[in-house]
Backbone as CSV, one residue per row, in Angstrom:
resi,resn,N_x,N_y,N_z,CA_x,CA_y,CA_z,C_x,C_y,C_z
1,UNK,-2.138,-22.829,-7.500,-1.015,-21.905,-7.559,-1.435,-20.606,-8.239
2,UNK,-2.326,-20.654,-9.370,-2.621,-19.518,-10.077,-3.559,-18.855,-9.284
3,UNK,-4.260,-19.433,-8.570,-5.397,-18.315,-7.870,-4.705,-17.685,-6.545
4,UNK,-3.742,-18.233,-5.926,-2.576,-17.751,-4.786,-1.934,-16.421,-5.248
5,UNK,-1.370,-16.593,-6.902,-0.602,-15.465,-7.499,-1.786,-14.576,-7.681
6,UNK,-2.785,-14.646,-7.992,-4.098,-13.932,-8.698,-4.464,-13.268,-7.304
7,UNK,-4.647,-13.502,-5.960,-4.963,-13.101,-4.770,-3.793,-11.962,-4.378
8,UNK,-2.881,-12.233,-4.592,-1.513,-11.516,-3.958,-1.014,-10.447,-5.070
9,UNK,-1.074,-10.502,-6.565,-1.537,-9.460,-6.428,-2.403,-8.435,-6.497
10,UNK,-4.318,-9.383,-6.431,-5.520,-8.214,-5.892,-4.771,-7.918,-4.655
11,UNK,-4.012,-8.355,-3.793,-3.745,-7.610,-2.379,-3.189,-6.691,-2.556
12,UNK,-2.135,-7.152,-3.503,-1.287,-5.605,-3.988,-1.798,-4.237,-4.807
13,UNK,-2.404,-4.811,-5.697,-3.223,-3.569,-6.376,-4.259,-2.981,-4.935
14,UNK,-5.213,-3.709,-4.005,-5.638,-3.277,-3.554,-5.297,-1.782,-2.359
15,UNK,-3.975,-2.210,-1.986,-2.978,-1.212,-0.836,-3.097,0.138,-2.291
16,UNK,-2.648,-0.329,-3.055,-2.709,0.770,-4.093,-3.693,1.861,-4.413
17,UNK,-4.827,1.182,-4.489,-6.019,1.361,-5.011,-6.518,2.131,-3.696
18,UNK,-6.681,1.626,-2.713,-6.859,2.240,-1.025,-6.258,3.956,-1.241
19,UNK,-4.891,3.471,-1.475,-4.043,4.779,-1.160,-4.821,5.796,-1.788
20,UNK,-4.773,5.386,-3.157,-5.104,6.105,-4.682,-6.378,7.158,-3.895
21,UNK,-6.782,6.621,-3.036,-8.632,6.826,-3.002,-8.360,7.652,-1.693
22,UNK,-7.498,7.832,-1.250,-6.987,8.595,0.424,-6.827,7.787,1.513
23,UNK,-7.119,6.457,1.436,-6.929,5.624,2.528,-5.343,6.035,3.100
24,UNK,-5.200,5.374,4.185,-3.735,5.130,4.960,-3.478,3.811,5.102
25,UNK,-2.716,3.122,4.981,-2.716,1.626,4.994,-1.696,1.222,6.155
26,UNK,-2.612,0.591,7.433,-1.950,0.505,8.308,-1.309,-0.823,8.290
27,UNK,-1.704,-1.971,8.004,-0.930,-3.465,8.314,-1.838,-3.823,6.946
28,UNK,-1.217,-4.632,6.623,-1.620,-5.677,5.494,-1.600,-7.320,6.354
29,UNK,-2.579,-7.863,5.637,-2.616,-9.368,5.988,-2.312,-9.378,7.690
30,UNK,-3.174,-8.828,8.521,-3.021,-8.882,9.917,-3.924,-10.329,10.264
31,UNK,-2.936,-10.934,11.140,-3.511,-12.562,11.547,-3.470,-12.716,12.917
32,UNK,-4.848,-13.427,13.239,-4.774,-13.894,14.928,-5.302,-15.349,14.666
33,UNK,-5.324,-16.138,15.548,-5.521,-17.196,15.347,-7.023,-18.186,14.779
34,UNK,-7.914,-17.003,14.998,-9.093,-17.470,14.006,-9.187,-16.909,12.622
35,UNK,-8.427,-16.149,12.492,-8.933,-15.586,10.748,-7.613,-14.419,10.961
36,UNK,-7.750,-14.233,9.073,-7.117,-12.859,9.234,-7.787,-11.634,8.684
37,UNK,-7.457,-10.475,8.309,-7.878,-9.405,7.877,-7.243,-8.816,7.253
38,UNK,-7.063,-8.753,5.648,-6.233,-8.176,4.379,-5.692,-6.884,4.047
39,UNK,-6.716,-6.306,5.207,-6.079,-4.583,5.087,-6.893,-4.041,6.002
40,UNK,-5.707,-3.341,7.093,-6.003,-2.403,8.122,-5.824,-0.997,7.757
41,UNK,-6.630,0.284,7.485,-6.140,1.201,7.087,-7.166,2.585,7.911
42,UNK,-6.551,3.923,7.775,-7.632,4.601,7.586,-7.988,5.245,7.129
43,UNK,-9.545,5.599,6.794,-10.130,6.739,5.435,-10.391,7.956,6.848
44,UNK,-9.510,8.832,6.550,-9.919,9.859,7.310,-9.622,9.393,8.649
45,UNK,-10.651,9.583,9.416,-10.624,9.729,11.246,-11.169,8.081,11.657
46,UNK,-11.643,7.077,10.286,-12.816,6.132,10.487,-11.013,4.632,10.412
47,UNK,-11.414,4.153,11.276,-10.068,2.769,11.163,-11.431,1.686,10.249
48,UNK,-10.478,1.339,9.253,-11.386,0.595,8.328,-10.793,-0.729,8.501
49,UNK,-11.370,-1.668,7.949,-10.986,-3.039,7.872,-11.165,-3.558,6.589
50,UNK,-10.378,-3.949,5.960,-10.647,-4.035,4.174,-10.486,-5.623,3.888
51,UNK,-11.591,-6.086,3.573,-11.800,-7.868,2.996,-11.633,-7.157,1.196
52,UNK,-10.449,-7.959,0.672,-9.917,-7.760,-0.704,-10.318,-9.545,-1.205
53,UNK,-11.158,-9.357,-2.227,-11.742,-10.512,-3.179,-11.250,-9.933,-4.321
54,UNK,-9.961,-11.457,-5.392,-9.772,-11.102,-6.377,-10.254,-12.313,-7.346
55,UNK,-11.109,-11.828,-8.404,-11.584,-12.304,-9.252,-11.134,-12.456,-10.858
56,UNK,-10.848,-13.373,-11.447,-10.534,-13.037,-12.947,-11.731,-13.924,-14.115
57,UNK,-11.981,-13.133,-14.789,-12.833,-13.708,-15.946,-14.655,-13.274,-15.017
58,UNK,-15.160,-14.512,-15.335,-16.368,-13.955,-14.895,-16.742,-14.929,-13.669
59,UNK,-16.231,-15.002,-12.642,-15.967,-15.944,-11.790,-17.072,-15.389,-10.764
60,UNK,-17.665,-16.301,-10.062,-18.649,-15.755,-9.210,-18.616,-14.092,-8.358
61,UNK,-19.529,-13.471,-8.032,-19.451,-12.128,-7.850,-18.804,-12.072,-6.415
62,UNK,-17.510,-11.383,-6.183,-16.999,-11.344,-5.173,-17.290,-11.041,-3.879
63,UNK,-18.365,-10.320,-3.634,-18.960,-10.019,-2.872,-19.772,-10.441,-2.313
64,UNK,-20.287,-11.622,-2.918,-21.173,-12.448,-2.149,-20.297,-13.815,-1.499
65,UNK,-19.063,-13.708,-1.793,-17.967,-14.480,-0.696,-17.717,-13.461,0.580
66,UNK,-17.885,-12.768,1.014,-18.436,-12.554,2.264,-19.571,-12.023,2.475
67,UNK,-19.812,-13.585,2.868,-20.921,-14.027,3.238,-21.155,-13.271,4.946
68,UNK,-22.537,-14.069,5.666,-22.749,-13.902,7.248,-21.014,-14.533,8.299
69,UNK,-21.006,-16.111,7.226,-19.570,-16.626,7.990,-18.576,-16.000,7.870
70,UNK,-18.371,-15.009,6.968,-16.723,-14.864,6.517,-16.982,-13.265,7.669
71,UNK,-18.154,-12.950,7.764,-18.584,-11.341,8.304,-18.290,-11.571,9.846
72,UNK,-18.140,-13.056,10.435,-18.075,-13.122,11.913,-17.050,-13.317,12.006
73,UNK,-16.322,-13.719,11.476,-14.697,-14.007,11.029,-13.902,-12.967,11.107
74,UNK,-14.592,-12.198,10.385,-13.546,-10.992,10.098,-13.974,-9.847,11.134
75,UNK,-14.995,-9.772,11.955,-15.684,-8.903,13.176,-14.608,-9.479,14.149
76,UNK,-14.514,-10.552,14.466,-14.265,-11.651,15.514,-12.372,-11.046,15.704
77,UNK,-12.188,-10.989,14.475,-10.519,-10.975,14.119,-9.853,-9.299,14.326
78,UNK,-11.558,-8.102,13.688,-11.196,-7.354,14.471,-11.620,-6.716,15.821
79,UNK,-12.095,-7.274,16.303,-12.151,-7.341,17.971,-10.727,-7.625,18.415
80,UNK,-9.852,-8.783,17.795,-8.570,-8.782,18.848,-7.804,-8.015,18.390
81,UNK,-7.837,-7.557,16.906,-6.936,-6.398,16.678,-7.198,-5.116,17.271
82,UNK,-8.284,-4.475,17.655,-8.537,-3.191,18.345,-7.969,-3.753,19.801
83,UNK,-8.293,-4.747,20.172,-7.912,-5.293,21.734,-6.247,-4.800,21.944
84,UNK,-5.701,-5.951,21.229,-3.987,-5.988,20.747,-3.594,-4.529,20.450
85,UNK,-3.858,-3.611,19.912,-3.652,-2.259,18.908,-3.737,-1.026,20.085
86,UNK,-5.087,-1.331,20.294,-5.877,-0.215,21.326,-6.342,0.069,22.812
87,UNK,-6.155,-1.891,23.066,-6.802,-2.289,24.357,-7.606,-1.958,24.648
88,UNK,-9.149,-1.723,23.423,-10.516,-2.031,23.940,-10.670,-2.262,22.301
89,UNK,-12.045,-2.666,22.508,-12.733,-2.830,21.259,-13.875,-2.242,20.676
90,UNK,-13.757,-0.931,21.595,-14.788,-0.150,21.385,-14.369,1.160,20.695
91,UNK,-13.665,0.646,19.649,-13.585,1.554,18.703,-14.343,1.624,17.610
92,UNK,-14.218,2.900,17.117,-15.424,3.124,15.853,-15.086,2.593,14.859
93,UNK,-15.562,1.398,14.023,-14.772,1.304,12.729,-15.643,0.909,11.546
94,UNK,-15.085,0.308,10.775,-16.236,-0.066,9.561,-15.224,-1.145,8.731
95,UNK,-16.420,-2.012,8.134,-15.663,-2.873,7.174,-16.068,-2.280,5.850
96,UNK,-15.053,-2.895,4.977,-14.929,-2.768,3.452,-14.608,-3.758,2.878
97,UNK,-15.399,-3.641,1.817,-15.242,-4.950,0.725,-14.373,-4.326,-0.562
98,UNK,-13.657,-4.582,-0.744,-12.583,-4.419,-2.354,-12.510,-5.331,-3.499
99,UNK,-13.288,-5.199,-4.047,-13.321,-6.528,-5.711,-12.301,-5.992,-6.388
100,UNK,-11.259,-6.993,-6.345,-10.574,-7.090,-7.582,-10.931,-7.628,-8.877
101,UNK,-11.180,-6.955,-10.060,-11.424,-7.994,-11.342,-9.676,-7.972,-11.618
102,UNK,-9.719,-9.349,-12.549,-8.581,-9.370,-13.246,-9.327,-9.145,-14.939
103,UNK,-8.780,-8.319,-16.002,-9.013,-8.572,-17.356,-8.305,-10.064,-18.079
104,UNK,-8.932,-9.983,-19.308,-8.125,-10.743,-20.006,-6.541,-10.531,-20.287
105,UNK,-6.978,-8.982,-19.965,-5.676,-8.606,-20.813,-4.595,-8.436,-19.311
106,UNK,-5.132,-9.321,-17.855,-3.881,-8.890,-16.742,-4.513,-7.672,-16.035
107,UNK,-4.781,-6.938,-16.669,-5.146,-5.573,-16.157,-6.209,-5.555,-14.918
108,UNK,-5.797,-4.813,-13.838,-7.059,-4.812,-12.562,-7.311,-4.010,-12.744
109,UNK,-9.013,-3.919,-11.935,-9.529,-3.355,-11.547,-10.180,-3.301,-10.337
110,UNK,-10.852,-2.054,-9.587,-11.562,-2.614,-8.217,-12.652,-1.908,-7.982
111,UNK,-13.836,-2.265,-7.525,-14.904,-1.845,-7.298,-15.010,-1.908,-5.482
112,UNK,-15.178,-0.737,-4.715,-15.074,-0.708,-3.010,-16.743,-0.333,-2.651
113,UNK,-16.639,-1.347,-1.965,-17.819,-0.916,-1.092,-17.509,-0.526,0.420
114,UNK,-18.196,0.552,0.803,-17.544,0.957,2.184,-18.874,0.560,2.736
115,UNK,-18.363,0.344,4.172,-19.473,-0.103,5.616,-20.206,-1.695,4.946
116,UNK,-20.182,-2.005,4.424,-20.205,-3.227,3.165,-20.828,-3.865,4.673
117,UNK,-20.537,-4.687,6.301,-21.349,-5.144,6.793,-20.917,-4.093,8.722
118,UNK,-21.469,-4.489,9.191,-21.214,-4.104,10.412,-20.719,-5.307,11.369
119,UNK,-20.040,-4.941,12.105,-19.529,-5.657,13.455,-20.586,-5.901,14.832
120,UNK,-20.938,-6.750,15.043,-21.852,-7.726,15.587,-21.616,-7.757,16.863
């Protein structure tokens, strides 16, 4: 239950944190039937795809939870969203990774990596 609340709101700080930074935040938590994708947005002219990892204390480094599997997952998921959205999938896009830390003290933070893997 605590890591559900701890995820939801890195999701929430993350839409935040996006904005904060110039993103546009198009869908949150977009789902197709193999996986979903935590944040659809865009930086500028580029449609991004944002994998949000929230972490509290010193819990393994978030970023190495997407992994190669979680990277085909989330390629795979947006292929049907450009399909569904755009009706092709040959759009330009990029993924992003968003670490949420949690402090002791509650307090987030986030560290973004942009283009973080490519689509396959």
């Amino acid at each position: 239950m605590r890591s559900h609340i701890l995820g939801r709101n890195g999701e929430g700080f993350a839409a935040r944190f996006l904005s904060a930074n110039g993103y546009t935040i198009l869908e949150t938590n977009y789902r197709a039937s193999c996986g979903e994708i935590d944040i659809v947005a865009k930086d500028g002219d580029m449609l991004c795809f944002v994998e949000v990892k929230t972490r509290s204390g010193l819990q393994n480094d978030p970023f190495e939870a997407v992994g190669p599997r979680k990277q085909r997952v989330l390629a795979l998921v947006a292929r049907i969203y450009l399909a569904e959205r755009y009706g092709t999938d040959e759009i330009t896009c990029r993924f992003d990774v968003l670490a949420v830390y949690e402090a002791q003290d509650g307090s987030l933070s986030g560290d973004l990596i942009k283009d973080a893997f490519y689509l396959q």
